[in-house]
KOLGU-4560 file (N, C-alpha, C; in nm, 3 decimals, padded with zeros to 5 digits):
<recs>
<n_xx: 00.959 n_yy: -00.012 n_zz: 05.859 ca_xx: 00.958 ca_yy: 00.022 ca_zz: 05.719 c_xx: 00.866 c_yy: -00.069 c_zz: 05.641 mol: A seq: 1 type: UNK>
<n_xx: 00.823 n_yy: -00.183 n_zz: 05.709 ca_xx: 00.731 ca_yy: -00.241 ca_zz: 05.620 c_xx: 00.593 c_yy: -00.185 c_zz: 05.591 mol: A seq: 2 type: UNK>
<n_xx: 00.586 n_yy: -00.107 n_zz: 05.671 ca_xx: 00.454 ca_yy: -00.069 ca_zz: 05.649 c_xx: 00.404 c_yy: 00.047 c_zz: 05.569 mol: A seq: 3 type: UNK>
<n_xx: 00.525 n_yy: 00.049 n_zz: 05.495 ca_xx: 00.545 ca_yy: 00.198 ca_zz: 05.418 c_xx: 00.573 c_yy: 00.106 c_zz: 05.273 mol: A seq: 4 type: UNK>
<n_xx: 00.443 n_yy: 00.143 n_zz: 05.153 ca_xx: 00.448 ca_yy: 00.128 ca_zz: 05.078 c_xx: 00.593 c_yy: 00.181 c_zz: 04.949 mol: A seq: 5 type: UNK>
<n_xx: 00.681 n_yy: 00.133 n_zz: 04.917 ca_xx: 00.788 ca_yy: 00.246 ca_zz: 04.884 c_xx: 00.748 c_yy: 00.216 c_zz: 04.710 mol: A seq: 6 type: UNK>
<n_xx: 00.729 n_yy: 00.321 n_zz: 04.644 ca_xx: 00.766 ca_yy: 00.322 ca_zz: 04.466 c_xx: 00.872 c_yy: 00.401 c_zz: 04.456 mol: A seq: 7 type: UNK>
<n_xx: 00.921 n_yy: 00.304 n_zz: 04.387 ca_xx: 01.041 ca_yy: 00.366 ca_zz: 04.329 c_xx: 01.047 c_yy: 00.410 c_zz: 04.193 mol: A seq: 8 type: UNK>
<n_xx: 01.091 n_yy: 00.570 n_zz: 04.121 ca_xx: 01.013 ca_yy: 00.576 ca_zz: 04.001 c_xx: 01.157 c_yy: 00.511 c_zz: 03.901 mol: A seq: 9 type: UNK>
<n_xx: 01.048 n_yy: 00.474 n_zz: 03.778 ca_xx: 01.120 ca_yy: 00.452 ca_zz: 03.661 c_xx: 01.183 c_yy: 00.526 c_zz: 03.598 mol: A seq: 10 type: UNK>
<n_xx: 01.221 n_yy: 00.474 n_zz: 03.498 ca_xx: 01.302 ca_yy: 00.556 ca_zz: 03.401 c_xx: 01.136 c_yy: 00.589 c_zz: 03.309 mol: A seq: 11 type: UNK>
<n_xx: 01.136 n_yy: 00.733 n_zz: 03.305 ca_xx: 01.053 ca_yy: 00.824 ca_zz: 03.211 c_xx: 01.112 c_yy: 00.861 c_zz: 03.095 mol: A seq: 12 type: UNK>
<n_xx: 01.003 n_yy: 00.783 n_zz: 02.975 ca_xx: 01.062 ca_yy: 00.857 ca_zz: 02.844 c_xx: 00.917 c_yy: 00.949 c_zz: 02.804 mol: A seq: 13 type: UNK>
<n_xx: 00.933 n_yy: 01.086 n_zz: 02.805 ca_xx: 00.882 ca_yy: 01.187 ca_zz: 02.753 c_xx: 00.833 c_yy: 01.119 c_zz: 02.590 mol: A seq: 14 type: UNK>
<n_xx: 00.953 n_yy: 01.097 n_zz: 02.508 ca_xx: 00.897 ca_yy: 01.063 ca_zz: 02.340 c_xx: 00.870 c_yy: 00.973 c_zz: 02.341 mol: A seq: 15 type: UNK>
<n_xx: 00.813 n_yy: 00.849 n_zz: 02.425 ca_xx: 00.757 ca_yy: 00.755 ca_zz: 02.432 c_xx: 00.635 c_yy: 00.710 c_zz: 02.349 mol: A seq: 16 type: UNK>
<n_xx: 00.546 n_yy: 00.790 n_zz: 02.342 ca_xx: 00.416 ca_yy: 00.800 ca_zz: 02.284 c_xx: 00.468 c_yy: 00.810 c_zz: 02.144 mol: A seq: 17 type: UNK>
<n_xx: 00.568 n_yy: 00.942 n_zz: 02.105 ca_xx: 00.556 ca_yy: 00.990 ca_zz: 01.974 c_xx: 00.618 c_yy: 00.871 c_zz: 01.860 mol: A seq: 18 type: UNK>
<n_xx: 00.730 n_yy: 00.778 n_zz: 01.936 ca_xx: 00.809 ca_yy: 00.649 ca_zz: 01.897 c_xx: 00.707 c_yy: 00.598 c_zz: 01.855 mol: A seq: 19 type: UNK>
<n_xx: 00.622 n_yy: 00.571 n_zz: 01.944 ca_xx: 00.530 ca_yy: 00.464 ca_zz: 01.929 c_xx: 00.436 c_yy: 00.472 c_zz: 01.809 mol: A seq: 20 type: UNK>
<n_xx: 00.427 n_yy: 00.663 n_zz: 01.808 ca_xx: 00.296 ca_yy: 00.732 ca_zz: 01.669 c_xx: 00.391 c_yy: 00.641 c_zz: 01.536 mol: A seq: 21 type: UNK>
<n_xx: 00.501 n_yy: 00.665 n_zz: 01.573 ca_xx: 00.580 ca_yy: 00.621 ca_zz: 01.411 c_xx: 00.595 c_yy: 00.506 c_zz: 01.391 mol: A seq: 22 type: UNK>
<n_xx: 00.590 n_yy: 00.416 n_zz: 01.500 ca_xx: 00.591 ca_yy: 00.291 ca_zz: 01.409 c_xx: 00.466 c_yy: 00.207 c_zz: 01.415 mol: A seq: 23 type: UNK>
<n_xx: 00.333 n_yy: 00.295 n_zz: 01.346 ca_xx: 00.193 ca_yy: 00.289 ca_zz: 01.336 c_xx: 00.272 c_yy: 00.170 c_zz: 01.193 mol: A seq: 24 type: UNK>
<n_xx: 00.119 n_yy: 00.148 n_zz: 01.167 ca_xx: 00.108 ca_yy: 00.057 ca_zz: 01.039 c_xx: 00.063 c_yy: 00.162 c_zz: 00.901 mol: A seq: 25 type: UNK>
<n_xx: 00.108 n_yy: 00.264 n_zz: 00.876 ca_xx: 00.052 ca_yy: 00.368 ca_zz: 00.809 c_xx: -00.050 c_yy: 00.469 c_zz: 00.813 mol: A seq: 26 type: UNK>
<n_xx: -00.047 n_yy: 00.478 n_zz: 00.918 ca_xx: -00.152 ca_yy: 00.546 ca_zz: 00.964 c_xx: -00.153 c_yy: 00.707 c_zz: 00.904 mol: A seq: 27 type: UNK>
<n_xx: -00.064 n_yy: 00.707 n_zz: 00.981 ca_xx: -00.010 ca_yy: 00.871 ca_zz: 00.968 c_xx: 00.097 c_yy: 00.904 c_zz: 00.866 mol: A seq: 28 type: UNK>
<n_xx: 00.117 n_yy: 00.810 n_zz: 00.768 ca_xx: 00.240 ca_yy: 00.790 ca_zz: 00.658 c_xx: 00.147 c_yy: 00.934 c_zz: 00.538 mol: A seq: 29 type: UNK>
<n_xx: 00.268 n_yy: 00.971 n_zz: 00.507 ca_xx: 00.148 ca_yy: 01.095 ca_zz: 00.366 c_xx: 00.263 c_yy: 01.055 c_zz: 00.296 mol: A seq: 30 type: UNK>
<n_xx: 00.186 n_yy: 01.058 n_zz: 00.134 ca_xx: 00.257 ca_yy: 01.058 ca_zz: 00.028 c_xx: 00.270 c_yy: 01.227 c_zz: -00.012 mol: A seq: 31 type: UNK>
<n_xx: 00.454 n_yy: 01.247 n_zz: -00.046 ca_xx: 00.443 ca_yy: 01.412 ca_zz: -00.054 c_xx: 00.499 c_yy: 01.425 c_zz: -00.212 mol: A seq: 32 type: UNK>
<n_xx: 00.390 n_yy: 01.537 n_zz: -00.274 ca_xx: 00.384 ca_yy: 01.544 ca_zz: -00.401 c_xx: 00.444 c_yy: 01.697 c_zz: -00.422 mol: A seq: 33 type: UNK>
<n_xx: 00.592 n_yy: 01.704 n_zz: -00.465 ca_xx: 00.691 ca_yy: 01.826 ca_zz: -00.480 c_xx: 00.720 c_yy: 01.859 c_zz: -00.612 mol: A seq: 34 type: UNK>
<n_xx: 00.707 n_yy: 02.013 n_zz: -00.636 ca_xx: 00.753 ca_yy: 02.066 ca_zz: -00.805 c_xx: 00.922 c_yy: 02.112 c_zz: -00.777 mol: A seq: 35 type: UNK>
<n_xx: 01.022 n_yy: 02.090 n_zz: -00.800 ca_xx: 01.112 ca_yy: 02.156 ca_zz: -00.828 c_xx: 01.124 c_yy: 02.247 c_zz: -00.891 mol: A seq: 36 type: UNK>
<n_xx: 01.207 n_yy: 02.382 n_zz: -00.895 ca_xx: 01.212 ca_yy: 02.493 ca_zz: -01.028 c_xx: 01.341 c_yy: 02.432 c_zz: -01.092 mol: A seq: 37 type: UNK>
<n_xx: 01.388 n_yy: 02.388 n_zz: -01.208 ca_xx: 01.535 ca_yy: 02.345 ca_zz: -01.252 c_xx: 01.563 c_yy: 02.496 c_zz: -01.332 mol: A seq: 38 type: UNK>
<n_xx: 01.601 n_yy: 02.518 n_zz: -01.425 ca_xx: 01.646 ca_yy: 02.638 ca_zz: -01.527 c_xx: 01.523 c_yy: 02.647 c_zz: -01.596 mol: A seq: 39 type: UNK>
<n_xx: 01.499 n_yy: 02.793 n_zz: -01.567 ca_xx: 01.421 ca_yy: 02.862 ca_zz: -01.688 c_xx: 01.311 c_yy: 02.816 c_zz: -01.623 mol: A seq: 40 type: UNK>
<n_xx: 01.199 n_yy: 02.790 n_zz: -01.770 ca_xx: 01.053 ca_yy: 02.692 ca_zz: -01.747 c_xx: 01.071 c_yy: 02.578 c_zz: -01.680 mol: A seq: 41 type: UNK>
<n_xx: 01.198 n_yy: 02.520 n_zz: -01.694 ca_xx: 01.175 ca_yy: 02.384 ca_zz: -01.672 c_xx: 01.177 c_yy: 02.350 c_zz: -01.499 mol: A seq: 42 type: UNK>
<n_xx: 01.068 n_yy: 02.223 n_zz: -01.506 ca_xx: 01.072 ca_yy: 02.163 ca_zz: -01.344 c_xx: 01.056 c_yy: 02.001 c_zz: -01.336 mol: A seq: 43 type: UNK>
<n_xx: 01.061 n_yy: 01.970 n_zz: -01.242 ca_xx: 01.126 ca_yy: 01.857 ca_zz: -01.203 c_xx: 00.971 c_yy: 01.783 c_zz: -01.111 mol: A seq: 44 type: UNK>
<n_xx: 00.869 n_yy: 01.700 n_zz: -01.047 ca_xx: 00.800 ca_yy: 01.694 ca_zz: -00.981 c_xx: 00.822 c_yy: 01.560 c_zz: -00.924 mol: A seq: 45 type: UNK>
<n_xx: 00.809 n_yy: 01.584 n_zz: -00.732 ca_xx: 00.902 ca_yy: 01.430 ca_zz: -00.690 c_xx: 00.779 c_yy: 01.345 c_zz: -00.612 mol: A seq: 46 type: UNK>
<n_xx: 00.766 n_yy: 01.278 n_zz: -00.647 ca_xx: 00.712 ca_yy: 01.163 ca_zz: -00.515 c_xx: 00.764 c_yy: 01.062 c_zz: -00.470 mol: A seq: 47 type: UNK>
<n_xx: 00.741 n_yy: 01.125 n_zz: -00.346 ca_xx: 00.819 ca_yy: 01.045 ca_zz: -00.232 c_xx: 00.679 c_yy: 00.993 c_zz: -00.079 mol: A seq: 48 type: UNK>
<n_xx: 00.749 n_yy: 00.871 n_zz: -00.042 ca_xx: 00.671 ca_yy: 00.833 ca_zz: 00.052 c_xx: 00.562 c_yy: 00.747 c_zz: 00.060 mol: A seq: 49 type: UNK>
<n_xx: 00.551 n_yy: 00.655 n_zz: -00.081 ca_xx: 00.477 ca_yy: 00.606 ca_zz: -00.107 c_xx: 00.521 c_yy: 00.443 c_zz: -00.051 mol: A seq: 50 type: UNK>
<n_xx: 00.433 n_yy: 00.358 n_zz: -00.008 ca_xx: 00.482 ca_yy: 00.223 ca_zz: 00.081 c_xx: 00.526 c_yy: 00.089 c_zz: -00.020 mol: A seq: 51 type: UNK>
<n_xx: 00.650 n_yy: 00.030 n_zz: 00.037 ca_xx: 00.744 ca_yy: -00.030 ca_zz: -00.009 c_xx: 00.697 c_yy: -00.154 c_zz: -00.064 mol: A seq: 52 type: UNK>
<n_xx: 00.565 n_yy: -00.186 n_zz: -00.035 ca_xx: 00.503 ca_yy: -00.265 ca_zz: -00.108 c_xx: 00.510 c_yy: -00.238 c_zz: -00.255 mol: A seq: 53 type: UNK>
<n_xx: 00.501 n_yy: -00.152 n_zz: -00.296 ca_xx: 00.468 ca_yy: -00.107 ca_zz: -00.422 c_xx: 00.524 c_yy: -00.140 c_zz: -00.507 mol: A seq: 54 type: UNK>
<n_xx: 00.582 n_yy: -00.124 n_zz: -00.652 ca_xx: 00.676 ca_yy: -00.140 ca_zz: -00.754 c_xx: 00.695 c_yy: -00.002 c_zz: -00.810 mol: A seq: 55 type: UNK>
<n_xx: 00.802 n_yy: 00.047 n_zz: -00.813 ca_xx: 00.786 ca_yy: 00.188 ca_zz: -00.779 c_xx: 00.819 c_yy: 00.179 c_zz: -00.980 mol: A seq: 56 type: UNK>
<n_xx: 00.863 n_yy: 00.111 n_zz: -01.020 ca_xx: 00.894 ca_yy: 00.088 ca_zz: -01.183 c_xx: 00.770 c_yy: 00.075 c_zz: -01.205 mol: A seq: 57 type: UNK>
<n_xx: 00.709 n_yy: -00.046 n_zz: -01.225 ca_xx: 00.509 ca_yy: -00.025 ca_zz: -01.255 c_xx: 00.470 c_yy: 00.088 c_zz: -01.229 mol: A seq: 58 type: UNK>
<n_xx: 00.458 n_yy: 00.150 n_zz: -01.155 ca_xx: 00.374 ca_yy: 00.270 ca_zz: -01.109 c_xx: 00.445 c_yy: 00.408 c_zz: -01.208 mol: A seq: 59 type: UNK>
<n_xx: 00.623 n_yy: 00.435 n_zz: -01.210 ca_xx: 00.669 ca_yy: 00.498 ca_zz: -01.313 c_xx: 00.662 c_yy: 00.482 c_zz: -01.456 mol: A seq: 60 type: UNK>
<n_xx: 00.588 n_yy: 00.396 n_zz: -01.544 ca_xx: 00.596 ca_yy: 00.316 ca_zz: -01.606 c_xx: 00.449 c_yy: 00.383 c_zz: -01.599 mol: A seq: 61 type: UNK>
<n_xx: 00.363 n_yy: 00.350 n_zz: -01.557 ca_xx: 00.245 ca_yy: 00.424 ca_zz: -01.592 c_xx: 00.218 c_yy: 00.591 c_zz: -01.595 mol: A seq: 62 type: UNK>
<n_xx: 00.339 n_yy: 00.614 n_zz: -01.491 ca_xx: 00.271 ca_yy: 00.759 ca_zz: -01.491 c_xx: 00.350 c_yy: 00.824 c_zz: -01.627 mol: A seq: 63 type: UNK>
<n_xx: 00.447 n_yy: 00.765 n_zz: -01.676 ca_xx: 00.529 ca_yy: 00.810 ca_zz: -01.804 c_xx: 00.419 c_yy: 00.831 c_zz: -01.943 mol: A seq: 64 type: UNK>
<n_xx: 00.361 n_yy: 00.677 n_zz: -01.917 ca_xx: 00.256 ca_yy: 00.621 ca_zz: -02.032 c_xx: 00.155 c_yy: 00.733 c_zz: -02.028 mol: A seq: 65 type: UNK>
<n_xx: 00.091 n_yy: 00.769 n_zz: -01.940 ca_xx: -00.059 ca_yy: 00.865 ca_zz: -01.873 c_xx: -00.010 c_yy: 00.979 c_zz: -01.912 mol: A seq: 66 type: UNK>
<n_xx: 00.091 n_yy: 01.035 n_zz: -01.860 ca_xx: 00.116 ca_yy: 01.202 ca_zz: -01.896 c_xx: 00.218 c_yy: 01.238 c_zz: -02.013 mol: A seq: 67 type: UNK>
<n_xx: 00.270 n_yy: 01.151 n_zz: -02.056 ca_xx: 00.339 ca_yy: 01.159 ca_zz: -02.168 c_xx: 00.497 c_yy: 01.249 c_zz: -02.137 mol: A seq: 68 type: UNK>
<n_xx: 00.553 n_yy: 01.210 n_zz: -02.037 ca_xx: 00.680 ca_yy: 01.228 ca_zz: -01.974 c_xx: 00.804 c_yy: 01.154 c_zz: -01.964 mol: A seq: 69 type: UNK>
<n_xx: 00.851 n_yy: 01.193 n_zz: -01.915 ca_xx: 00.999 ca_yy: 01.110 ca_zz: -01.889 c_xx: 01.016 c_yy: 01.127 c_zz: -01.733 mol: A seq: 70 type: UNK>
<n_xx: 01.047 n_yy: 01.046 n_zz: -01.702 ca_xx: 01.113 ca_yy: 00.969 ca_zz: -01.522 c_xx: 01.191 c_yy: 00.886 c_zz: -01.503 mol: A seq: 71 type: UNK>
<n_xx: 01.217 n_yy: 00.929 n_zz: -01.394 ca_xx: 01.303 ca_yy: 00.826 ca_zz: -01.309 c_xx: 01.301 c_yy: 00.768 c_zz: -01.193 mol: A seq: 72 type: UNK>
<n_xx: 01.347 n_yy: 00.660 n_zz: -01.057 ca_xx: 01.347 ca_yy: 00.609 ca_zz: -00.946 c_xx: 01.468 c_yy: 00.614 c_zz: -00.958 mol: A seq: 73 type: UNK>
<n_xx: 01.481 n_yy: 00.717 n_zz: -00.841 ca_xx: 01.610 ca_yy: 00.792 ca_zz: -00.724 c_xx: 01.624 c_yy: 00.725 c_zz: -00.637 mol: A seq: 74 type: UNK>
<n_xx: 01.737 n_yy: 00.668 n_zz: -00.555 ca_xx: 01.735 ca_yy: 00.633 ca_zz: -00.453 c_xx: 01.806 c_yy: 00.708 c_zz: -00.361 mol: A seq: 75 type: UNK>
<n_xx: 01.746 n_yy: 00.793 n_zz: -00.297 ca_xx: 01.781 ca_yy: 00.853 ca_zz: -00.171 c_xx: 01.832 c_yy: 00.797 c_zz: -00.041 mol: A seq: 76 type: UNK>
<n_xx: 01.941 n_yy: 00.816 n_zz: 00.040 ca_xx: 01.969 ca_yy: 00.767 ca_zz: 00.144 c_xx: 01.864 c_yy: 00.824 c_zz: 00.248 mol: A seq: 77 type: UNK>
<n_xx: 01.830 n_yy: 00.936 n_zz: 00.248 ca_xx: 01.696 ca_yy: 00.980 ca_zz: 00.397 c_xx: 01.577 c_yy: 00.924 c_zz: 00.367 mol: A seq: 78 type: UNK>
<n_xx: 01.543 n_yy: 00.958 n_zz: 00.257 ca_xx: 01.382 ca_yy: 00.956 ca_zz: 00.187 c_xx: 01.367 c_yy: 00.820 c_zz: 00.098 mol: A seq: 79 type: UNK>
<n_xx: 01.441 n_yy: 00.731 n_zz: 00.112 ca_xx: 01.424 ca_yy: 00.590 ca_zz: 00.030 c_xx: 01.420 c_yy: 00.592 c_zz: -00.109 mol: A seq: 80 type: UNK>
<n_xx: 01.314 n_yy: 00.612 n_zz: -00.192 ca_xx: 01.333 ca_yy: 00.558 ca_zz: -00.301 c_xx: 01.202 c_yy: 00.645 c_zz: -00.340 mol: A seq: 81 type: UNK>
<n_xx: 01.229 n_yy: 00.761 n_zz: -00.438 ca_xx: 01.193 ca_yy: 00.891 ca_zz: -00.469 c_xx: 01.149 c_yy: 00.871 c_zz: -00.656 mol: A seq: 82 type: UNK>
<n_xx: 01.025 n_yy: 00.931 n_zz: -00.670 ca_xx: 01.008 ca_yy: 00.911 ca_zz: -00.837 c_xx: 01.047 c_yy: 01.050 c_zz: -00.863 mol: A seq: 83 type: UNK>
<n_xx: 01.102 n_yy: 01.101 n_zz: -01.027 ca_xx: 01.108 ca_yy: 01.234 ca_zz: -01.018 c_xx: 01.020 c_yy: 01.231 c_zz: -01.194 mol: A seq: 84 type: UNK>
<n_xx: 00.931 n_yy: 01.309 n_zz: -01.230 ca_xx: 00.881 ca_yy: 01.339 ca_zz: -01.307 c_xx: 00.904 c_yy: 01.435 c_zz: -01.426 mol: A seq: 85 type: UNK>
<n_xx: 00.931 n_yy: 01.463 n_zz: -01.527 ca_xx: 00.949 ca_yy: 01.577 ca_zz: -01.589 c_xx: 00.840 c_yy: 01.664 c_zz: -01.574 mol: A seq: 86 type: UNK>
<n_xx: 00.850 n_yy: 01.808 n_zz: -01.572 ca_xx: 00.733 ca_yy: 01.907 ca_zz: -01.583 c_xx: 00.662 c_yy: 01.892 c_zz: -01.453 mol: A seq: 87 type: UNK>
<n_xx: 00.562 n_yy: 01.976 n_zz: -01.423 ca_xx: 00.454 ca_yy: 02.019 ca_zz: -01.321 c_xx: 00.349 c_yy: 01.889 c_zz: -01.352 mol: A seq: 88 type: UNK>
<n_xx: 00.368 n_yy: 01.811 n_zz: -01.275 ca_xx: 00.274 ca_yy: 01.689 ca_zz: -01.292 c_xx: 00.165 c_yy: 01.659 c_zz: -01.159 mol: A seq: 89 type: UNK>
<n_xx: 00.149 n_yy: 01.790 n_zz: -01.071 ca_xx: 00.167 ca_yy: 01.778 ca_zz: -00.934 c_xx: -00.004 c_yy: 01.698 c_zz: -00.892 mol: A seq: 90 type: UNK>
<n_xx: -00.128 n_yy: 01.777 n_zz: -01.008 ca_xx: -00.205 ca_yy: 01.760 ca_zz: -00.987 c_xx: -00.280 c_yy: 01.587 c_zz: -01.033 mol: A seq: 91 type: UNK>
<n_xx: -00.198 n_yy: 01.625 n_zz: -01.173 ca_xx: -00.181 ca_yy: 01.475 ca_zz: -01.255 c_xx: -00.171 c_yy: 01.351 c_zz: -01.153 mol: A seq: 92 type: UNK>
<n_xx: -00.076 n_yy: 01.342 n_zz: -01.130 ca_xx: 00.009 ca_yy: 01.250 ca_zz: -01.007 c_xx: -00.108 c_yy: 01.215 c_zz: -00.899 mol: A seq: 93 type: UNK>
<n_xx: -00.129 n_yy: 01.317 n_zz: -00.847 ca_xx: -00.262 ca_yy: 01.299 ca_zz: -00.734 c_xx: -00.360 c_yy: 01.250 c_zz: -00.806 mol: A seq: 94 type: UNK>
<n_xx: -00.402 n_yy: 01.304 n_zz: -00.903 ca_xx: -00.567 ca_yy: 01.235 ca_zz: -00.935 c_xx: -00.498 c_yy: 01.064 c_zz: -00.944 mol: A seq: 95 type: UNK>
<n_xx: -00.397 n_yy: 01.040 n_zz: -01.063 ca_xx: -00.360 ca_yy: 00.896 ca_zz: -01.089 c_xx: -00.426 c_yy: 00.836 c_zz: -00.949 mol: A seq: 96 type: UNK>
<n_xx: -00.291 n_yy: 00.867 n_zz: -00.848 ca_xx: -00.253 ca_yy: 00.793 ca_zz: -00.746 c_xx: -00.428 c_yy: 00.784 c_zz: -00.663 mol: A seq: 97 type: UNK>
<n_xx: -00.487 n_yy: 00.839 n_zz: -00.661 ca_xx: -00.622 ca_yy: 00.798 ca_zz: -00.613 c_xx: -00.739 c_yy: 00.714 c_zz: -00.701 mol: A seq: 98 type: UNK>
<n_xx: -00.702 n_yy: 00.720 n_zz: -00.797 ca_xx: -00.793 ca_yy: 00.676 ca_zz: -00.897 c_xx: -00.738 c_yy: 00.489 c_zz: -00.922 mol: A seq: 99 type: UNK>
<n_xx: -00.628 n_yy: 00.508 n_zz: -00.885 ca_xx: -00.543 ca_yy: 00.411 ca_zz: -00.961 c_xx: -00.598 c_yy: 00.301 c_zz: -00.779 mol: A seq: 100 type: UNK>
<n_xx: -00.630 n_yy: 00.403 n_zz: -00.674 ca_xx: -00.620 ca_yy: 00.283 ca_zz: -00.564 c_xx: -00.505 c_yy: 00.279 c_zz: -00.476 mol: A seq: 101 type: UNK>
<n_xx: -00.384 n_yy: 00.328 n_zz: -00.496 ca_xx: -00.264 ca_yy: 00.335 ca_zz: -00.450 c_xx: -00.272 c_yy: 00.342 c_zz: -00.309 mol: A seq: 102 type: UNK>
<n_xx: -00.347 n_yy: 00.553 n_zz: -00.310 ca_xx: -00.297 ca_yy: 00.608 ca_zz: -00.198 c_xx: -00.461 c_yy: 00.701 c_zz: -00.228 mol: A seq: 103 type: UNK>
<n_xx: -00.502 n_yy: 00.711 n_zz: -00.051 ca_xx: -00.596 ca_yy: 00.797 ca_zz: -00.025 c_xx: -00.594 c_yy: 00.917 c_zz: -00.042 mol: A seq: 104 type: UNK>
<n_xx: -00.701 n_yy: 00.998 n_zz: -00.095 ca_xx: -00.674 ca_yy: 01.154 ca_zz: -00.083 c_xx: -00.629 c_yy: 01.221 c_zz: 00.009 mol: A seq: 105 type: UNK>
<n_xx: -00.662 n_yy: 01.169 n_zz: 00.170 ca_xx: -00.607 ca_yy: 01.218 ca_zz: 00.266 c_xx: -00.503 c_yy: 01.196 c_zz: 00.262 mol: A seq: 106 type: UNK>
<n_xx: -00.473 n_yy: 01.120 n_zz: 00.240 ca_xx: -00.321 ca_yy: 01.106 ca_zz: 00.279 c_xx: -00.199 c_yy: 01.144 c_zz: 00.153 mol: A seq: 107 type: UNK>
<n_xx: -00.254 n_yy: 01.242 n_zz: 00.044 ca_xx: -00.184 ca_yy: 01.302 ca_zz: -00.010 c_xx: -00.136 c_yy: 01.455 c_zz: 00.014 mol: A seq: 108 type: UNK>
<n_xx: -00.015 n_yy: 01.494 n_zz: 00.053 ca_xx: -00.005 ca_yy: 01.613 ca_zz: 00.084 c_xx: 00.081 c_yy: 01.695 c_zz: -00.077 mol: A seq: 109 type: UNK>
<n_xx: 00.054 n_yy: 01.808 n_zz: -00.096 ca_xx: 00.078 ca_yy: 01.858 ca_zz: -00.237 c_xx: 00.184 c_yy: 01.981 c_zz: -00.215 mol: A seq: 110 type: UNK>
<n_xx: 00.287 n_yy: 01.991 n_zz: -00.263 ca_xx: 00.369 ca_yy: 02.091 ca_zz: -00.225 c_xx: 00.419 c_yy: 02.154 c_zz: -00.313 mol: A seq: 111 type: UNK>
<n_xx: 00.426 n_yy: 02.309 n_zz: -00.307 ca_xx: 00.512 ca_yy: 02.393 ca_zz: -00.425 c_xx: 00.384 c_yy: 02.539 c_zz: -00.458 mol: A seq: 112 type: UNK>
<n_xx: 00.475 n_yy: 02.651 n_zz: -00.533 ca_xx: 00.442 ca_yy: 02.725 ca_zz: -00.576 c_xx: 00.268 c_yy: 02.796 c_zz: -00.468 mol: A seq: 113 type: UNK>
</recs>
């Protein structure tokens, strides 16, 4: 038997790779920019996903000042810590957040309607 190379296999993890995609350094992180419908006209617009570095008050705090709205910072148990905007701010929000330096265009994804 010595002369018989033997491997013995490991334990195989299939999601091995994909574990690994997620705990990138932001690579693949998107900031997601959502309209709610609430009653009637009215809507609600959320961003979420933006990195914890941030001050999510400074940044609400400007976008209130810029579009002339009212907000808040939600804290979500899945999704962390969520801005919600008054009104359809969807496009608003994106130009800021690129202009401002925040967050890349790519890496903004835009959702609704």
């Amino acid at each position: 038997m010595s002369d018989l190379d033997l491997q013995i296999p490991t334990a195989f993890d299939p999601f091995a790779e994909a574990n690994a995609e997620d705990s990138g350094a932001g690579s693949k992180e998107y900031v997601h920019i959502r309209v709610q419908q609430r009653n009637g006209r009215k809507s609600l617009t959320t961003v979420q996903g933006l990195k914890k570095d941030f001050s999510y008050n400074k940044i609400l705090k400007d976008l209130k000042k810029e579009f002339c709205c009212n907000g808040t910072v939600v804290q979500d148990p899945e999704l962390g810590q969520v801005i919600q905007l008054q009104g359809d701010q969807r496009k608003n929000v994106s130009s800021f957040l690129t202009q401002a330096g925040i967050v890349k265009k790519d890496h903004i994804k835009i959702h609704g309607f």
